[in-house]
C-alpha positions in Angstrom: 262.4 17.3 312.3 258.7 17.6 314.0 258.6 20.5 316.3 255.9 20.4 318.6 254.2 23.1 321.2 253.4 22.1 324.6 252.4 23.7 327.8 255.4 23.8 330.4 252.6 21.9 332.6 252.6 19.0 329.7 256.7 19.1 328.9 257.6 15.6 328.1 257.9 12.8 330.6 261.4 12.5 329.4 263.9 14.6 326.9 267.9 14.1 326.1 267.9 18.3 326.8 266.2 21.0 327.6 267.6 24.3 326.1 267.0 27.5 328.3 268.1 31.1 326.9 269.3 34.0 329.4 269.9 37.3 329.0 273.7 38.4 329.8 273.9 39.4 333.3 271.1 38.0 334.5 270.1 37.0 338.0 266.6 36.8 338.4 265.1 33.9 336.9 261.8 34.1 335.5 259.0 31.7 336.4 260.0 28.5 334.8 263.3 28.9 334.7 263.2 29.6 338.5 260.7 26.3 339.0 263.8 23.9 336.8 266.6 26.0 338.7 264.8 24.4 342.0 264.3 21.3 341.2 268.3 21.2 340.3 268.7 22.6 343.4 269.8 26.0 342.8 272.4 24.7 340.7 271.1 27.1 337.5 272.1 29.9 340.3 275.1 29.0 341.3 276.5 28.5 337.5 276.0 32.1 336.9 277.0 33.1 340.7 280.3 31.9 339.5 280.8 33.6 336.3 281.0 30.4 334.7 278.2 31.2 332.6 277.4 34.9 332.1 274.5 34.9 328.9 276.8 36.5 326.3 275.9 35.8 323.2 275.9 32.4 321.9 277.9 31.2 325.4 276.4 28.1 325.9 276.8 25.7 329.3 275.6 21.8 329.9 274.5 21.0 333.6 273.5 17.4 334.0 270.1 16.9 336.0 271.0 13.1 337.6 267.0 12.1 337.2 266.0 16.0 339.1 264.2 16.6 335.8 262.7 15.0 332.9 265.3 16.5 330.8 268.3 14.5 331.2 270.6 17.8 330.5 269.9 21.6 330.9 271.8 23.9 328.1 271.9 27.0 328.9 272.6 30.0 326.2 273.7 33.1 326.2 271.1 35.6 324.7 273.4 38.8 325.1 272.2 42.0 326.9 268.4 42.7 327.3 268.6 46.3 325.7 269.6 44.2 322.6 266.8 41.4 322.5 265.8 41.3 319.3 264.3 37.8 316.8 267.7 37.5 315.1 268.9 36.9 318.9 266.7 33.9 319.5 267.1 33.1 316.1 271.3 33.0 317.3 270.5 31.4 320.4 268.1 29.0 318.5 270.8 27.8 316.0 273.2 27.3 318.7 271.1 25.3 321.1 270.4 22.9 317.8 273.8 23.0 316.9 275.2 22.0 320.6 272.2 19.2 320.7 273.6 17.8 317.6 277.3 17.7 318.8 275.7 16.0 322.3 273.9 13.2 319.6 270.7 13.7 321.2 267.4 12.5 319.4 265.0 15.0 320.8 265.2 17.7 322.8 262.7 20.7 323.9 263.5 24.5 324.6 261.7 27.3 326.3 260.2 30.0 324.2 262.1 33.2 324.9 259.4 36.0 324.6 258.0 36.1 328.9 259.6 39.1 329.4 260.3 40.4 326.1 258.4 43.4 323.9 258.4 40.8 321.0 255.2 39.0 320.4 255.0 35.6 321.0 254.1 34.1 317.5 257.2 35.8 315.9 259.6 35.4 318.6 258.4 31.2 318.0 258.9 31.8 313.9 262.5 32.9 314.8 263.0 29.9 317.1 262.0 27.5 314.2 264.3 29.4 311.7 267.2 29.4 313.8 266.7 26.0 314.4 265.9 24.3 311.5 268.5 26.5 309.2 271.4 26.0 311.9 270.7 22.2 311.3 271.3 22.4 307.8 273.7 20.0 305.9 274.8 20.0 302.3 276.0 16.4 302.9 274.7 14.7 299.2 277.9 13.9 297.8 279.5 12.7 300.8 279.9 8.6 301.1 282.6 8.6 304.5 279.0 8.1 306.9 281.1 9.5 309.8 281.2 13.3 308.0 277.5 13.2 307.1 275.4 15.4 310.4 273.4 13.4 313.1 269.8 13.9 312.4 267.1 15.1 315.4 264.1 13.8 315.1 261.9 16.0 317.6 262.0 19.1 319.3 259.5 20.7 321.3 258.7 24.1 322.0 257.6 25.0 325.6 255.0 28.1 326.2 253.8 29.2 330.0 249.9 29.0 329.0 247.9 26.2 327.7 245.6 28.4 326.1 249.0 29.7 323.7 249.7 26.1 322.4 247.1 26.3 319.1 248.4 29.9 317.8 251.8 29.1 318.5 251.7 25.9 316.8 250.7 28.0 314.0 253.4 30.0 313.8 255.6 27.4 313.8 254.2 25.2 311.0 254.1 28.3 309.1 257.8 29.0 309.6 258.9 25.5 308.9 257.5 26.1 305.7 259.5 28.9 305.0 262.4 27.1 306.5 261.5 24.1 303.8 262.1 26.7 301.0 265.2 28.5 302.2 266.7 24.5 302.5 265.7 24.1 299.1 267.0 27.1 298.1 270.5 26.0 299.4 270.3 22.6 297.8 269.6 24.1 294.2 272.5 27.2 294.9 275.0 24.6 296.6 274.4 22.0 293.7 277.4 21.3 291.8 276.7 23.2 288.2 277.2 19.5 286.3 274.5 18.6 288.9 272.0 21.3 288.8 271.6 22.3 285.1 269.4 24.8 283.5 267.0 21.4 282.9 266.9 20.8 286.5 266.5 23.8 287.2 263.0 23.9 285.0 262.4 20.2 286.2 262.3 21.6 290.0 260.3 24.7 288.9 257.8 22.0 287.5 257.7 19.5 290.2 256.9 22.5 292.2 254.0 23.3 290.1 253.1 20.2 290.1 252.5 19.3 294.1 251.3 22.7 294.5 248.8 23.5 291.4 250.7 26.5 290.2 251.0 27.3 286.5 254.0 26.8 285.1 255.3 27.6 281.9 258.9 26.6 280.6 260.1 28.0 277.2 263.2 26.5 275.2 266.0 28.3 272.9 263.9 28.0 269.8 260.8 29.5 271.6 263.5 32.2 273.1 264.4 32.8 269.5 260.7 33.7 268.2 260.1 35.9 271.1 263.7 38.0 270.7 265.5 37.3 274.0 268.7 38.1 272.4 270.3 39.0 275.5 269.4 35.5 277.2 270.4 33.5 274.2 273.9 35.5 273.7 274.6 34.3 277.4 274.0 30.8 276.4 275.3 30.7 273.3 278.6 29.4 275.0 277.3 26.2 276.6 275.9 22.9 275.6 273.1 23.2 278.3 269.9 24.0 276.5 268.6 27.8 278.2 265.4 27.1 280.0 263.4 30.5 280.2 260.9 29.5 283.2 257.8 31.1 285.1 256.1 29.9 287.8 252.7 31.6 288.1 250.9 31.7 291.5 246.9 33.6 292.1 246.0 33.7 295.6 244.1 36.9 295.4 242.3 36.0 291.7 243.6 37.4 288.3 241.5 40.9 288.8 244.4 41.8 291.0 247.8 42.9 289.8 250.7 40.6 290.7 254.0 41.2 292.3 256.8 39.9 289.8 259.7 37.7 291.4 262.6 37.7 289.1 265.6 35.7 290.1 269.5 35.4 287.8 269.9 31.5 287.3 273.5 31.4 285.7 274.4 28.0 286.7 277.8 28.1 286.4 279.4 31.6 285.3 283.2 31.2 283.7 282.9 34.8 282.3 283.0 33.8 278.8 285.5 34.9 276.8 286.2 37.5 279.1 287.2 34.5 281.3 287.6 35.1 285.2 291.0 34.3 287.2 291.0 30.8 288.2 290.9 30.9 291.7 287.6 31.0 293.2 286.3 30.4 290.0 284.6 26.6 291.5 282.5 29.5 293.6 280.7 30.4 290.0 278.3 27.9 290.9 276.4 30.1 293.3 275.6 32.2 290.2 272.1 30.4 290.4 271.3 31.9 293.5 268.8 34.6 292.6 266.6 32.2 290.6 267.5 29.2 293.2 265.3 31.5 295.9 262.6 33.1 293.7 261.3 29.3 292.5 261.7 28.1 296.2 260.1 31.0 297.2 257.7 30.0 294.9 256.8 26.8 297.1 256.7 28.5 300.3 253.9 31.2 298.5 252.0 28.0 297.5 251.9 26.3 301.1 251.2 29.6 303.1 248.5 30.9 300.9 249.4 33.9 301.1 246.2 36.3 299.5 248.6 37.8 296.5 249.1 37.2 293.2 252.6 36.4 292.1 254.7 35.2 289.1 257.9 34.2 289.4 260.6 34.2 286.2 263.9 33.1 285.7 266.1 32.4 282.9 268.7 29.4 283.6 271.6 29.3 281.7 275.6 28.6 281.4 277.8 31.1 280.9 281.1 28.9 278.7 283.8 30.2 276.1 282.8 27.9 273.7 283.4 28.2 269.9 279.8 30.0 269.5 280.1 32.1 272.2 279.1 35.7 272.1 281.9 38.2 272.2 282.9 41.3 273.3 282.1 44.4 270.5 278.7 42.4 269.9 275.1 44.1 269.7 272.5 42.0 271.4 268.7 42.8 270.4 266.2 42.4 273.6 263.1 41.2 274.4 260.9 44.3 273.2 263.8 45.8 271.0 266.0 47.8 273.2 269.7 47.1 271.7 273.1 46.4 273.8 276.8 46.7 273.7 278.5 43.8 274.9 281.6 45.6 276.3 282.2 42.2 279.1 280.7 38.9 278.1 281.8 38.7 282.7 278.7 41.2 282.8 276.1 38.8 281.8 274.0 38.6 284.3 272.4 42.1 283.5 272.0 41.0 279.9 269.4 37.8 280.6 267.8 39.8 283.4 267.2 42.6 280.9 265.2 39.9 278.5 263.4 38.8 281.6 262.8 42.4 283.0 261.3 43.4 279.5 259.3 40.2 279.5 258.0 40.6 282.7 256.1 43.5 281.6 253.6 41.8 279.8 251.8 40.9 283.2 251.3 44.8 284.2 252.7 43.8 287.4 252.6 46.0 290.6 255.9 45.8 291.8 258.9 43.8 289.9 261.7 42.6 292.7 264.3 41.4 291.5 267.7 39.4 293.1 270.8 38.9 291.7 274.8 37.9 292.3 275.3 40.4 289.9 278.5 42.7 290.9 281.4 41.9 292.9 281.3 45.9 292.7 278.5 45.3 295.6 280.9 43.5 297.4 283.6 46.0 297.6 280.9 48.3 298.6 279.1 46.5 301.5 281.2 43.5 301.8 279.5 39.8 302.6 277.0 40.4 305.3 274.6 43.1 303.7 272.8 43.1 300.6 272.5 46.4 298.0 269.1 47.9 297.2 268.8 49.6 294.0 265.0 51.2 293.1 262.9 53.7 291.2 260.4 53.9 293.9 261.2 55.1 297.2 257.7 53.0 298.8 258.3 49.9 297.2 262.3 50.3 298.9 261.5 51.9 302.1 258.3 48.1 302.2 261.7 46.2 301.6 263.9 47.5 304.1 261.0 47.3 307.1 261.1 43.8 305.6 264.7 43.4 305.6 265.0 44.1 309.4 262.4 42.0 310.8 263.5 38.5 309.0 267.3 39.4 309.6 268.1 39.6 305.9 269.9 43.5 306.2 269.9 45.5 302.5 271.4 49.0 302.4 270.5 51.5 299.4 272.3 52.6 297.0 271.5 56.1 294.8 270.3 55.4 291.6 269.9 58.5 289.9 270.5 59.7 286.0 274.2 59.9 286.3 274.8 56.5 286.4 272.0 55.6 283.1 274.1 58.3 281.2 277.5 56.5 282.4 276.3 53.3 280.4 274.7 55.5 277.1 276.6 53.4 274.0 277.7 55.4 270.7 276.7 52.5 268.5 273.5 51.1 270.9 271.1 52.4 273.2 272.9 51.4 276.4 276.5 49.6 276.8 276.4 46.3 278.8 279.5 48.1 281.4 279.9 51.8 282.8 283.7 50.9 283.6 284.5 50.0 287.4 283.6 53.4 289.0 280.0 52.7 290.7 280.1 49.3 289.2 277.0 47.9 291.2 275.4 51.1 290.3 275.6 51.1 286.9 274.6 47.9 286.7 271.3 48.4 287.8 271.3 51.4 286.0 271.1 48.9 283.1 268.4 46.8 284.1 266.8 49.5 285.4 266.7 50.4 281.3 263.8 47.7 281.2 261.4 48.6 284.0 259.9 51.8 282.7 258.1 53.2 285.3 257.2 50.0 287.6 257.9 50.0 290.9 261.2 48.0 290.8 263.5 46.6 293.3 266.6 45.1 292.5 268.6 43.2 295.3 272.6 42.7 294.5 273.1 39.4 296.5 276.8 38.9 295.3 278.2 39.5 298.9 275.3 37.3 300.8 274.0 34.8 299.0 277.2 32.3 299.8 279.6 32.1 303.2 282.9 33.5 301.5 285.7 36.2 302.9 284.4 38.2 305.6 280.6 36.4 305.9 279.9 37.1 310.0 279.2 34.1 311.6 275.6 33.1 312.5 274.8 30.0 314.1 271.8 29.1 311.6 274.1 30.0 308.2 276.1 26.9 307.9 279.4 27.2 304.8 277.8 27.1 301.7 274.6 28.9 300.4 272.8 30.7 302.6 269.1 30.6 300.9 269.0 34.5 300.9 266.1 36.2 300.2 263.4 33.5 300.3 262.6 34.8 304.3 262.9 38.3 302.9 260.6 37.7 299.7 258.0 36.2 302.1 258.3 38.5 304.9 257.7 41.3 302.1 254.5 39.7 300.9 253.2 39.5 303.7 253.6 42.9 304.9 251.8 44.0 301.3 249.1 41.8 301.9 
């Protein structure tokens, strides 16, 4: 869709709608929507005289104009209270208005930017607007033939500022959040691909193409290269699966190589059975999403490239299945890791920890400033926080405290967990240096306790995506997180980077 910034004095000569957000409660209509609320003769004014449309969030309204205005339809949408106003509000309102002008079948439409009377500044409250927009109008729709079931497209959409002299820097703004938006979409696409779809190979074949367009390095190591190097952990995983493991790193220098880069590590298990320690059946199709973690560090990857963003990072994931096949690993097994640190396999369901750890270890070799890594690790984080937060897990309070500003501003919430030497003595083995479970009690904890094991002192962040990187039981509803993957952490990554540089 190409979203275009205009002056309200140059709006379009003619538009299928024009979306307008209001506070709940309100009465006093600011400057334009007072000059469109004449034109329709009072008609804006008399809706919410009525009570028939009050601004509670997401409450949405269509008035037909009858040729009064070159917008053939007014939407209105509910913003919720003032006190409240916040960028995950437009980016609500946002998704809603693109999600009503879908329904309606319209090509184009153009909406006001919400930020006249608001303490928000202008070129984020217009990043939000994009986001909300473009993610509400996200469709998973590759697999589906029956044309009818498969989402209307919009072609245009145009935002509308009060002063001409705002059109360049918003414009900005919003080219620079469609490229986010780009990789959050791709994100979904790699996380919502069925696993006989997306493969470990495709995953390394998209991490490539990437590099490609882009001129990032890119580096993509196979089993027998694994093998040399001693990523026992990774290739113990695999061993299961007929999928070759792809061990991949994208590396990107924005600031030049003097600088110390900021390590993206992401879990690619691209379908997850448990192994021999097999999960229940139901749900099980879900397993796919297992990919999510290294699905949104390589499209991160892409958005890092296109922004230019003056940092140095590498990005690392290790894609692989996780099958009960005859050479499977099993439980009682001792894994060797990248570097030599040994592990109990206690739960071959608990493998997500034991490729991150080869990963972790390897990442070292880049004496990176910060390591972040995400992960559908636990469903232990689930039970804690449930579907609509993500767990935060760290060694250094800074690097946590960068993450959680982060967090809040791009409407990706993380809470913190303790992480302190209780639970690295709860996964000590008798027969290896650390066992690969703790048992169920702080089950999330522990398990970052383990990769934790492979950090030393580096600023490390670890992100526990289980409950948020899919829609499943309990997922709030947002208007711009259709079913299906939700692209997490690819806004947060880059809001994060940008903050540190």
């Amino acid at each position: 869709m190409k979203i275009t910034v205009k002056a309200v004095a140059d709006a379009p000569k003619k538009t299928d709608l024009l979306a307008l957000s209001l506070y709940e409660g309100q009465t006093r209509l600011t400057s334009i929507a007072a000059s469109i609320d004449k034109k329709l003769g009072g008609n804006i004014s008399t809706v919410i005289k009525s009570k028939d449309f009050t601004g509670k969030k997401n409450q949405t309204v269509v008035l037909y104009t009858h040729g009064e205005l070159w917008a053939d339809r007014v939407l209105l949408v509910g913003l919720g209270k003032k006190e409240d106003f916040s960028l995950e509000a437009v980016r609500l309102a946002s998704g809603k208005a693109a999600f009503i002008a879908r329904e309606l079948g319209v090509r184009s439409y153009a909406t006001i930017l919400h930020a006249e009377d608001s303490k928000e500044n202008p070129l984020l409250v217009a990043e939000a607007a994009v986001e909300g927009t473009e993610l509400a109008l996200y469709s998973y729709s590759k697999y589906r033939t029956d044309k009818e079931r498969i989402p209307k497209q919009i072609s245009e959409m145009d935002i509308l500022v009060p002063r001409a002299s705002d059109v360049k820097t918003v414009q900005k703004a919003v080219d620079r959040s469609t490229l986010i938006c780009d990789a959050v979409k791709l994100a979904r696409n790699l996380a919502n691909g069925p696993s006989n779809e997306v493969t470990p190979t495709v995953m390394a074949d998209t991490a490539r193409k990437i590099a490609q367009k882009r001129s990032l390095k890119c580096t993509i190591y196979d089993k027998e290269e694994c093998m040399k190097m001693g990523m026992g952990g990774f290739l113990a995983v695999a061993s299961g699966s007929q999928q070759p493991p792809k061990f991949i790193i994208l590396e990107y220098w924005g600031a030049g190589k003097s600088k110390l880069p900021i390590v993206l590590v992401g879990k690619s298990i691209t379908f997850d059975s448990g192994g021999i320690s097999i999960k229940p059946a139901e749900k099980m199709d879900e397993m796919k999403y297992d990919k999510s973690g290294g699905s949104a560090v390589i499209a991160s990857m892409q958005a890092i490239a296109e922004l230019k963003l003056p940092v140095n990072v590498i990005a690392i994931t290790a894609a692989i299945e996780n099958l009960p096949g005859g050479a499977a690993y099993k439980p009682g097994d001792i894994l060797s890791h990248y570097g030599g640190k040994t592990s109990e396999v206690l739960n071959t369901d608990a493998e997500g920890r034991l490729t991150l750890a080869d990963v972790l270890a390897y990442s070292m070799k880049y004496k990176p400033r910060a390591i972040i890594d995400l992960a559908t690790l636990t469903g232990a984080c689930v039970v804690a926080l449930g579907a609509n937060i993500s767990g935060l897990f760290t060694n250094n309070q800074h690097l946590a405290d960068k993450v959680i500003e982060s967090s809040k501003r791009c409407g990706e919430e993380v809470w913190q967990l303790p992480l302190s030497k209780e639970y690295y003595d709860q996964i000590r083995s008798e027969i290896a240096d650390i066992k690969n479970t703790g048992g169920k009690a702080g089950g999330a904890i522990t398990a970052a306790a383990f990769l934790g094991n492979f950090v030393g002192d580096t600023p490390w962040v670890h992100l526990d995506i289980a409950g948020t990187a899919w829609t499943q039981d309990g997922t709030a509803e947002k208007t711009y997180i259709p079913r299906g993957a939700t692209g997490v952490g690819v806004r947060l990554i880059i809001e994060l980077l940008r903050n540190l540089s």
